[in-house]
N, C-alpha and C positions, 0 to 999 in steps of 0.2 A: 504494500500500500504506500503512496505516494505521501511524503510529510511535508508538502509545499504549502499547506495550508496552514502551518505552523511556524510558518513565517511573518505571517503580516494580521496579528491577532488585535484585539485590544487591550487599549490602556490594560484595565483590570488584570491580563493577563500577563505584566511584562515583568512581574516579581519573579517569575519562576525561572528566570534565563533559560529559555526552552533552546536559546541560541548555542547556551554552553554545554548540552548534553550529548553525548555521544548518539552517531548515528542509528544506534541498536535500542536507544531506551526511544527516540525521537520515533522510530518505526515501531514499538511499542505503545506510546501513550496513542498514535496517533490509530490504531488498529483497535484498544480500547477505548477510546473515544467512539470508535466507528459502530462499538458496540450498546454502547451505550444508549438508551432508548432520546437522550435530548430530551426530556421535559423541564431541564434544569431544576427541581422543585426541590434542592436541597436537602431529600431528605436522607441523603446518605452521609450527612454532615459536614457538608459544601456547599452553602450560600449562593457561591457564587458558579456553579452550576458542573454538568458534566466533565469538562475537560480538567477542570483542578484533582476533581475526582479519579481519573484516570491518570492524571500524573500522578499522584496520590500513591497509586496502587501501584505504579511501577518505579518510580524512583524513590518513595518513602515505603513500599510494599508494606502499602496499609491492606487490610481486608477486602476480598474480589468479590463479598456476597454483601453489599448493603446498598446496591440499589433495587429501591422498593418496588416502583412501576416496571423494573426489570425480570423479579422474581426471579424466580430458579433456572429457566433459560441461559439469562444473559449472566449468571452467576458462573454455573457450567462454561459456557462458552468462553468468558474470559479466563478460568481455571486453565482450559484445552490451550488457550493461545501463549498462557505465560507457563503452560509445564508445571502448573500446580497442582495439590489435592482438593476433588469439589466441597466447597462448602455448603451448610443451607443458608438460603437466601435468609436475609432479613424479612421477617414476617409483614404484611399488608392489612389494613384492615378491609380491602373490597378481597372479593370470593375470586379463586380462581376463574378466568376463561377457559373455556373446553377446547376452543380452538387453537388457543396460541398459549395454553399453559402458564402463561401471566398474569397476574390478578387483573382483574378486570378492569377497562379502561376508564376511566370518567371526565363528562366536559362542566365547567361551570356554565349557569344558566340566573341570569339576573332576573328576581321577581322586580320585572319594571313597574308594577302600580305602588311598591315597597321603595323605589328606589329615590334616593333624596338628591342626586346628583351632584358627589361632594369631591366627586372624579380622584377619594383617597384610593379607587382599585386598579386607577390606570397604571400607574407607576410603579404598580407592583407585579403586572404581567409580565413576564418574562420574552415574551413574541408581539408582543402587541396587539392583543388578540382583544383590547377591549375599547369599543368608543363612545364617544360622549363627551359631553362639554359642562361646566359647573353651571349648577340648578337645572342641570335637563337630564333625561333619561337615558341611562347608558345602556348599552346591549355589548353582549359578548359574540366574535362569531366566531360560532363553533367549530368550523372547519381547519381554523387557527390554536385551539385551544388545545393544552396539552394535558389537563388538568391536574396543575403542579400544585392545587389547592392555595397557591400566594392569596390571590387576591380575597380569602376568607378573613385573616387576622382583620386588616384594614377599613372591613367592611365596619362603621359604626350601626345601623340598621341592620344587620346579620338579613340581606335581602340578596344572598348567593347561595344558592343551592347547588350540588354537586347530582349529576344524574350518569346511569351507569351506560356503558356505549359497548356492548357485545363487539368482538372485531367481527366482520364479516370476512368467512370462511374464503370465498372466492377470490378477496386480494390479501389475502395470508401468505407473503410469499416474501422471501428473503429480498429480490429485487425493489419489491415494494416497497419496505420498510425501507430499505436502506437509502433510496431514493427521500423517503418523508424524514429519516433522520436528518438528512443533510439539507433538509431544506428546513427543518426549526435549526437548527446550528446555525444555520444562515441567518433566519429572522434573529436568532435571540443575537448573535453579532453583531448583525447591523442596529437591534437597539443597544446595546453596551455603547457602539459609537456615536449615537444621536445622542445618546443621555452625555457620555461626554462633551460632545459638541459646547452640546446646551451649556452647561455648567462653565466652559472656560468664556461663551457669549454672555458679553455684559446687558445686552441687547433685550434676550430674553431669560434674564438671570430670577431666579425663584429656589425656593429652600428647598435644600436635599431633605427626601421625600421616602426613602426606602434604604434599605440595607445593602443594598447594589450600589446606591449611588452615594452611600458615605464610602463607601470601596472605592468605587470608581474617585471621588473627590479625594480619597488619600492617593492612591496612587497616580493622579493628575500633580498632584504638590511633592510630588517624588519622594512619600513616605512607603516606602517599599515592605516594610514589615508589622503589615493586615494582623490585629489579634483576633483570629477565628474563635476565640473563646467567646469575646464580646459578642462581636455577631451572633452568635448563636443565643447567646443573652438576648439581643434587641430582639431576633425573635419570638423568642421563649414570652419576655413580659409582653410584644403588641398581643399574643394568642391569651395570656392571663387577662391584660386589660380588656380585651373582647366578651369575656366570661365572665369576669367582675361585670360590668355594662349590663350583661344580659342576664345576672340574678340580681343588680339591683333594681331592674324595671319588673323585674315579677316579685320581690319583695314589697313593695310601691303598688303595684296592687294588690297584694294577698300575703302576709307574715309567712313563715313556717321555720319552723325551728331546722330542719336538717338543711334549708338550703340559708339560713343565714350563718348556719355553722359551716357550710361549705365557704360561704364568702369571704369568712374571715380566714380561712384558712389559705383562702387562695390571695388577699391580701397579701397575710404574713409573706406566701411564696413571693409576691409581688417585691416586697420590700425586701427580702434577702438576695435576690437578683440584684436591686438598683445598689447594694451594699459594695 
């Protein structure tokens, strides 16, 4: 597999000196990358999306089984590529697919009569799969969506809903995908570079807005050394603050003891994070 694409990446990704890696790990990350399903959704413990992940696994040979939407397939598969032993995938919470033995796909879907148009979910797509403009109705389209669950935390109105999307059996096919990976790698790229853009344009300058883009804003000021701890912090409290929000409006209208005991508890979590 060809690693020319791994040359002219973005910003975000310029900590990793992919330039000073031997040709053998470069034909690696870039094979695991190939594999990797691109929903960038972080939840294999990289923010900032598939390819860190995959460098990850091959120059820090971090673990080949943690991505989620990958399941046990793409677990296997990268095991086979790097001569390892299979491991089991990181568990999902949707149900396997029948057809493609990966947990089941999902796209987000904006209850737009719910939706307050407060455009916090744009910034957090990873493809740019969502539009809308502030105080008007946003829509998601689906055909773009990888369903990386981002844009749930963000949501203040909790008006996204995740719906489950069977693959169809007929384009199940290794071409296929491989084709649709490389084209979300492509969208989530080119937004890494618009959000850049933005940020060094005085023009259309607006506050960093998501965890990609305090990334991307260090790595623009040539602070090369990201604490992935933190991030994964700013994610953890926006998912707590979502769930604090949504037992205090059912408290507000109806008491109950187990979920105001839940609240404070999720507080307390709240505040040993910002600690």
């Amino acid at each position: 597999m060809s690693t020319e694409r791994l040359n002219a990446l973005p910003i975000l990704f310029n900590r990793f000196g992919l330039e000073r890696l031997t040709e053998d790990q470069r034909q690696k990350i870039a094979t695991v990358d190939a594999t990797l399903p691109q929903t960038q959704c972080g939840l294999c413990d990289h923010p900032d999306g598939c390819l860190p992940y995959a460098i990850a696994i091959v120059v820090n040979n971090e673990p080949h089984n943690k991505c989620v939407p990958g399941g046990q397939p793409v677990s296997d598969t990268i095991a086979e590529i790097l001569e390892r032993e299979p491991l089991i995938a990181r568990e999902s919470q949707w149900p396997v697919d029948p057809n493609t033995h990966r947990p089941t796909e999902v796209r987000a879907v904006i209850r737009e009569d719910d939706c307050i148009g407060c455009t916090k979910c744009i910034p957090a797509c990873p493809v740019d799969a969502i539009v809308g403009t502030g105080k008007h109705m946003h829509t998601i389209i689906s055909d773009l969506c990888t369903g990386c669950e981002l844009c749930l935390p963000p949501c203040p109105v909790d008006c996204i809903d995740l719906i489950e999307v069977p693959r169809d059996p007929a384009i199940e096919t290794a071409e296929y995908r491989a084709k649709e990976q490389a084209h979300l790698r492509y969208r989530y790229h080119t937004h890494l570079n618009r959000v850049a853009e933005q940020m060094v344009d005085n023009t259309h300058s607006k506050p960093v807005t998501s965890v990609i883009e305090t990334m991307i804003g260090n790595a623009s000021h040539q602070s090369l050394d990201i604490d992935e701890s933190k991030a994964k912090a700013t994610i953890a409290a926006a998912k707590l603050r979502t769930k604090i929000k949504k037992l205090e409006k059912q408290l507000t209208a109806r008491p109950n003891e187990s979920k105001q005991a839940e609240l404070e508890a999720l507080k307390q979590e709240l505040a040993q994070l910002a600690d």
